[in-house]
N, C-alpha and C positions, 0 to 999 in steps of 0.2 A: 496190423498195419505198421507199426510200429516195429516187431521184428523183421518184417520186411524188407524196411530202409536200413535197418541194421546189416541185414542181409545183403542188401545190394550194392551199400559202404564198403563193407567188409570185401566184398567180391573185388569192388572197383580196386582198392587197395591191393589186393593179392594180383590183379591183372600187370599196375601201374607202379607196384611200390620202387622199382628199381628207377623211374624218372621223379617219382616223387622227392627219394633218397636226394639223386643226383641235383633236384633244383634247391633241396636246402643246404646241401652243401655250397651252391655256388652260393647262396644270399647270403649265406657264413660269410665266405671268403670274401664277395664284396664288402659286405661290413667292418670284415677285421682290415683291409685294403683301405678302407676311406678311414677306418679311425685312425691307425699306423700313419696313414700320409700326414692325419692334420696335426698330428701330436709330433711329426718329424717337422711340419711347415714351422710349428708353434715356437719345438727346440731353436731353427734355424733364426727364426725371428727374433727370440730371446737374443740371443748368440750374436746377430748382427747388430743388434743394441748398443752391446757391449764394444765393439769393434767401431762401432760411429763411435760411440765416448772416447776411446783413444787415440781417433782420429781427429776430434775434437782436442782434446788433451797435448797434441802432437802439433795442432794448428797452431796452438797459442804459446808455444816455442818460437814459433817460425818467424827466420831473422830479415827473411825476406832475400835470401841469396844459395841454400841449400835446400832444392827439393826431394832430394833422394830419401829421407826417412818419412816424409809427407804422405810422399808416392807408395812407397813400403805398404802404411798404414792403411792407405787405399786400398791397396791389390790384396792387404789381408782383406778386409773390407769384404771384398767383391768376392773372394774366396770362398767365404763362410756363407753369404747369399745374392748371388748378382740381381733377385730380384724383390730386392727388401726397399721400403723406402728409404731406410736408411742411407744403400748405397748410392740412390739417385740423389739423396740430398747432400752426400759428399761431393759427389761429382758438378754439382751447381757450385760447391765453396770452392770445390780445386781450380776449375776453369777462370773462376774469379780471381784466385790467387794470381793464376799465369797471367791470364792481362793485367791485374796490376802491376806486375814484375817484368813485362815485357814481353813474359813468352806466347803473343799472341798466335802461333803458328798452331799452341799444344794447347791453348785455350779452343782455339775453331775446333780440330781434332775431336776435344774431348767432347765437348757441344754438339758436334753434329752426330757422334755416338749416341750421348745419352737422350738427343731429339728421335733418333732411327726407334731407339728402344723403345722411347713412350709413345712413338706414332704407332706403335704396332699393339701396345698392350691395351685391351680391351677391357680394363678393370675402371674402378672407379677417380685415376691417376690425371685424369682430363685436365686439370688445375696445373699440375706439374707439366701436360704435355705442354700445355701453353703457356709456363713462364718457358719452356725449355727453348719454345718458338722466339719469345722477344728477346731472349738474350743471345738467342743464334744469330736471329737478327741484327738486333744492336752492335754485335761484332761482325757481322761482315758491311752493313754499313761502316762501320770503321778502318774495314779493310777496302772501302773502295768497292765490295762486290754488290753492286746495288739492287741488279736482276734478281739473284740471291735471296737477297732480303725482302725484296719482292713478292717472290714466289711465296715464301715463308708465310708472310702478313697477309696474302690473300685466300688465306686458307679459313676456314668458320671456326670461330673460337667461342670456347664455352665458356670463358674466363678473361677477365683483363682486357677488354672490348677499347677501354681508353687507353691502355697503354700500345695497346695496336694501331687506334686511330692517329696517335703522337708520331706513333714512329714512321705511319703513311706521311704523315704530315711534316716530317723530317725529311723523307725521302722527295717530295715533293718542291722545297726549298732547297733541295740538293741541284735538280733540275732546273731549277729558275719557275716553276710553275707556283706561283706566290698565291695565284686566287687557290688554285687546290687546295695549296699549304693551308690557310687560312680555312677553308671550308672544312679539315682535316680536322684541325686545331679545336675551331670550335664544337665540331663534333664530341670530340674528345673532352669537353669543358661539361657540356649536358652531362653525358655517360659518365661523367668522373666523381667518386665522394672522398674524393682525394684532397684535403685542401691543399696540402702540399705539389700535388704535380698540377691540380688548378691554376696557383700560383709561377710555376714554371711555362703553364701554356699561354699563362695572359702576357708572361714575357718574351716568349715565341711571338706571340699576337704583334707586342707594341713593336719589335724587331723586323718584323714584315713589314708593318707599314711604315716606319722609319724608311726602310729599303726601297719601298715602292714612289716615296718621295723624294729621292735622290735625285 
């Protein structure tokens, strides 16, 4: 019996061996393919490390009136891996930079870039899509574009729930609609273990109703 299945192995082989061949070679070539990529992701990751520290290094020069070697530092940055954490978390400090310096045109720009990028990445980055949402927001509140900011804030956030309800609740005292504001606010108080923006919504709060006594 036993020579048998020997026999009929050995057969099957001699019919098959040219597809048998063929499928180890491909699970070869997958394997060396996915190890090659991770050991290339790994290097890039390293690599982009290095490049946020210089960019970091580069920051805390910064006189507040020359962006061009800032910028440099970036686009190495982005270079070396446009989809590293790294380079999202420069582009959070860079946009920050420009509004404080005035350049709110190339702060929006940069913002509603790095918001397009982590709306679309499907990895575990959900945290950063959503501060990317309150500070897009934040600035186009600031520029006056309210619908904007709107649209932004009514989107399902997996993260920072209170700082969303605030900024409804900003936009709502923008409007004159005070009871919303307020209803916003308070929201935002439960959901928060913030003590520090606690303490900003209770001054939100007494400011509303200051206003509603007028």
């Amino acid at each position: 019996m036993n020579n048998l299945s020997l026999e009929m192995l050995f057969d099957l082989f001699k019919k098959n061996y040219l597809y048998l061949i063929i499928g180890l070679l491909i699970i070869i070539f997958v394997s060396a393919s996915y190890f090659f990529y991770t050991v290339n992701v790994k290097e890039k990751i390293y690599l982009s490390q290095e490049a946020y520290e210089n960019y970091l290094n580069e920051l805390t020069q910064f006189d507040g009136s020359e962006f061009k070697e800032l910028e440099m530092k970036l686009e190495e940055l982005k270079n070396t891996y446009d989809q590293s954490i790294y380079y999202h978390l420069a582009n959070f400090q860079q946009a920050k930079i420009y509004f404080e310096n005035g350049q709110e045109p190339k702060a929006m720009s940069l913002m509603e870039q790095l918001n397009s990028d982590l709306e679309q990445d499907k990895s575990s980055r959900n945290f950063l899509r959503d501060i990317s949402r309150i500070r897009l927001a934040s600035i186009y509140i600031d520029l006056d574009r309210f619908e904007d900011a709107k649209q932004l804030l009514d989107r399902n956030f997996d993260f920072f729930n209170s700082l969303k309800l605030e900024k409804l609740g900003d936009l709502e005292k923008i409007n004159l609609n005070n009871k919303e504001a307020e209803n916003y606010y308070k929201l935002a108080i439960e959901t928060s273990q913030n003590q520090t923006q606690i303490n900003l919504l209770n001054f939100k709060l007494s400011s509303l109703a200051s206003s509603n006594n007028e």
